[in-house]
Structure formats: structure tokens, C-alpha cells
C-alpha positions as CSV (number, residue, x, y, z in Angstrom):
1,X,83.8,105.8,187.6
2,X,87.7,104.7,187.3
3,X,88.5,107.8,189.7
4,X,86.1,105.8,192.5
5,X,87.7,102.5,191.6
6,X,91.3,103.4,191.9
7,X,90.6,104.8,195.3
8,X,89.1,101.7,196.6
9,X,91.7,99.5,194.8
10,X,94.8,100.8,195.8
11,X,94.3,100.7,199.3
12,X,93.3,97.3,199.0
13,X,96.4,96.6,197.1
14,X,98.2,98.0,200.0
15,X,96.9,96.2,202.7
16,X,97.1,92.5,200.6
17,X,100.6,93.3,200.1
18,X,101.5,93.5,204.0
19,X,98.7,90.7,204.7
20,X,101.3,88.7,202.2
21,X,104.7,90.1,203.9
22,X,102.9,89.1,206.8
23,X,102.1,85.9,205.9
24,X,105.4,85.1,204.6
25,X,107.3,86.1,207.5
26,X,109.0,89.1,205.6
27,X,109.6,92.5,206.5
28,X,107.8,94.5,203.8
29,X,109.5,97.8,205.2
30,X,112.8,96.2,204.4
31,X,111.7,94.7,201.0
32,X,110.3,98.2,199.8
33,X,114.1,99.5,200.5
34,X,116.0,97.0,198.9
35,X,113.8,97.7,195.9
36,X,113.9,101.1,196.0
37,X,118.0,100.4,195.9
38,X,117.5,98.3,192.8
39,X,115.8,100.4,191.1
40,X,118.0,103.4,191.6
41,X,120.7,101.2,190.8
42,X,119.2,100.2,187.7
43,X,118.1,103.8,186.7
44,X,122.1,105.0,186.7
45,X,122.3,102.8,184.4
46,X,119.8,103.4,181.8
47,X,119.5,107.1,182.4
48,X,122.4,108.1,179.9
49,X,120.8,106.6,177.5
50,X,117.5,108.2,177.9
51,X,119.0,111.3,178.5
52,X,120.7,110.7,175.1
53,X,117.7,110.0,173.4
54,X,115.5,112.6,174.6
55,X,118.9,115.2,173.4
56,X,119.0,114.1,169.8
57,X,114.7,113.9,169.4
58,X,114.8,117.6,170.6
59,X,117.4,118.6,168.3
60,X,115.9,117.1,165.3
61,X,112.7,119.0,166.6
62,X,114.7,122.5,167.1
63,X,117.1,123.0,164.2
64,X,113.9,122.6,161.3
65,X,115.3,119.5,160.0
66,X,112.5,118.2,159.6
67,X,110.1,120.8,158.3
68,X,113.1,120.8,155.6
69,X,112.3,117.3,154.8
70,X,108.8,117.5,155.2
71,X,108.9,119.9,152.4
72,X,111.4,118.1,150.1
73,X,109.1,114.8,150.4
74,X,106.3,116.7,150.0
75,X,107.7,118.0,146.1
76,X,108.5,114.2,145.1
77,X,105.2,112.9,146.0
78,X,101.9,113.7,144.5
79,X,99.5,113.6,147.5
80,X,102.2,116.0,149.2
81,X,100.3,117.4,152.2
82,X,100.0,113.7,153.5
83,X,103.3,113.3,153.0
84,X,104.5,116.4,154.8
85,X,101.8,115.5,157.6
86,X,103.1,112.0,158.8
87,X,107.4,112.9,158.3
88,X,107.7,113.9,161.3
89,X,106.0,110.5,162.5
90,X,108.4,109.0,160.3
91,X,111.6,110.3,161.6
92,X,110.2,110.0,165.2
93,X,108.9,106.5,165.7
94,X,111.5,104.4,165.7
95,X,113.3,107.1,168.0
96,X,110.5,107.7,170.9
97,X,107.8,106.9,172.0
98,X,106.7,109.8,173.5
99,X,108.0,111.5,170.5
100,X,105.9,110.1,168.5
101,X,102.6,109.9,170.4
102,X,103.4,114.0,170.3
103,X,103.5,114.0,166.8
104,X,100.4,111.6,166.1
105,X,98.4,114.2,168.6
106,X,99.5,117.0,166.4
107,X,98.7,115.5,163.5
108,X,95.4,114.1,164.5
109,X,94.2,117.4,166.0
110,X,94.1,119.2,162.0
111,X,91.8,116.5,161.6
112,X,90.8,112.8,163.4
113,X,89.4,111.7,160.3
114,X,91.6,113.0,158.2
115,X,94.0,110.6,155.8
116,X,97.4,112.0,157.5
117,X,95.6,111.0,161.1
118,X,94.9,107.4,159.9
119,X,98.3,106.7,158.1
120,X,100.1,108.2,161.2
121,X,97.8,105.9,163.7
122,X,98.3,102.8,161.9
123,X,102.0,103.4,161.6
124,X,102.0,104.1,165.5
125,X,100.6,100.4,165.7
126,X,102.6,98.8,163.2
127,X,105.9,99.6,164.4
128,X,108.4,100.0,167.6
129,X,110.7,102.8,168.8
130,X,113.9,100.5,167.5
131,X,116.6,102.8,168.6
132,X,114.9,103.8,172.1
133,X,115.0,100.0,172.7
134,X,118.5,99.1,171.9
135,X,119.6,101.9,173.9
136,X,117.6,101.6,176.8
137,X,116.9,97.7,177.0
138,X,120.5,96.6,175.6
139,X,122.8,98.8,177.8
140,X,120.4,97.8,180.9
141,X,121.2,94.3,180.4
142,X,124.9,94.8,179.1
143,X,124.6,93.9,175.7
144,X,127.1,95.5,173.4
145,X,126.8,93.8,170.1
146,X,123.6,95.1,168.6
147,X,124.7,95.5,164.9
148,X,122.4,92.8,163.4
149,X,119.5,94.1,165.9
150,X,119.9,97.6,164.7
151,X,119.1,96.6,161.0
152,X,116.5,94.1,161.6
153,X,114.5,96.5,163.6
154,X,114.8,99.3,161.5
155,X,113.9,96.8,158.6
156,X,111.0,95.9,160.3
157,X,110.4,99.5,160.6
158,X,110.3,100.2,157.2
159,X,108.1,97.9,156.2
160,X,105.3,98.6,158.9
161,X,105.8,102.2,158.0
162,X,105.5,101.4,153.9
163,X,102.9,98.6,155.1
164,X,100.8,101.3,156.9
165,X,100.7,103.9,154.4
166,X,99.9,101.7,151.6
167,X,97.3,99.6,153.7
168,X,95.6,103.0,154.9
169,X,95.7,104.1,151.1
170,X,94.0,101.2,149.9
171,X,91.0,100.5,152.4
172,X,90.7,104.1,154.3
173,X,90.4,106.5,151.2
């Protein structure tokens, strides 16, 4: 149904955008170039720092770092197979997005109504990929002095993380 929408929509989308060049006199040849420019422009920019990012989150993955602390939590806490489930989640979120979205897949295929699959989807809704922001967003716009940013979003991390596990404790076991 989407498949036969999109392929009537996007041609419309098309041809309203030229009716509107046309209407204002523009050229929309020209307009798609100088965008194009900007947005190359704007992707030398931020590409070091996604590039960055996308470096350290497959490190962590590689070097069994986090199967190391996966286990370690897993000893402290009673319910430790939950625990060991959702660490990577924890480490990843406030990294990548896509990161994580891997992670809450893996986790939710051993199981889509399992605990470990509801604690890791609620903290995929209660919190934000902190450090992917700051990098990406802040050097786009030239921003250098992100100390105060850092910890309040990584605060605010930690309590949608604690939030989600506790809240998913209480009302989904």
C-alpha cells in the first residue's frame, strides 16, 4: 500500500516543486546545485566526527569490552541475565543511534516479550545519543565549549536509563 503511495507521491512532489520555481521566477536547476554545494560543504564538516564516532562504537564492539562488563555487572546483580542483556544498550545509547537500535534488535530477537527486550525499549525511548550530538550538532555549528552540555546530557542519561529499568521492573514484571 505505502510502496503504491510513494510512487504516486514523489512524482507529484517533483513536479509541485518546479510548478513553485516556476512560479517564483527561480531556476530550480540552479537551486538544486547550490544546495547540493551546501550540503557537501556542510558534510566536510561534520564527517570527522561521525567518522570518529562510528571508530570508537566499533572498537568497544571488537576488543570484548563489553562482554567483560556484561559479565562483571551480571555477578553484582541478582537478576544477572537482564543485566548482561541490556549493557551493551547501556554503553551504546548515549554513543549511537544506530548503535543502539543494533543492540535493541539483538536483544529483542532472544525474546520480544522478554524483560531484557522491554527494559532495553523503554531506555531506547527515554534517552538521547548525548555524545553523537555534541559531536555532530556542536562542531556543525562551531560550538566549542560543551563542558556543562556534556554532563547535563549524560545526567539526563542516567536517569532515563535508571528511570527505565526501574519503571519496566515495577509495571512490566
Amino acid at each position: 500500500m505505502l510502496a503504491k503511495i510513494s510512487l504516486i507521491l514523489i512524482p507529484i512532489i517533483i513536479i509541485v516543486a518546479f510548478v513553485l520555481a516556476l512560479i517564483k521566477k527561480t531556476k530550480p536547476y540552479d537551486s538544486f546545485i547550490k544546495g547540493s554545494r551546501e550540503g557537501l560543504g556542510l558534510f566536510k564538516e561534520v564527517f570527522p566526527s561521525v567518522l570518529g564516532m562510528l571508530f570508537a562504537v566499533t572498537m568497544l564492539k571488537s576488543c570484548g569490552l563489553l562482554d567483560d562488563l556484561s559479565e562483571a555487572l551480571g555477578k553484582v546483580f541478582s537478576q544477572a541475565n537482564i543485566i548482561a542483556d541490556i549493557t551493551p544498550m547501556l554503553i551504546f545509547r548515549p554513543i549511537s543511534g544506530s548503535a543502539s537500535i543494533a543492540t535493541l534488535s539483538n536483544i529483542c530477537s532472544k525474546g520480544a516479550d522478554s524483560m531484557s527486550c522491554k527494559i532495553a525499549s523503554t531506555i531506547q525511548g527515554s534517552t538521547d545519543t548525548t555524545l553523537y550530538v555534541l559531536s555532530l550538532y556542536f562542531s556543525s555549528v562551531g560550538i566549542t565549549k560543551w563542558k556543562h552540555a556534556l554532563s547535563v546530557g549524560l545526567f539526563a542519561d542516567a536517569v532515563g536509563m535508571i528511570s527505565g529499568i526501574v519503571l519496566a521492573l515495577i509495571f512490566l514484571s
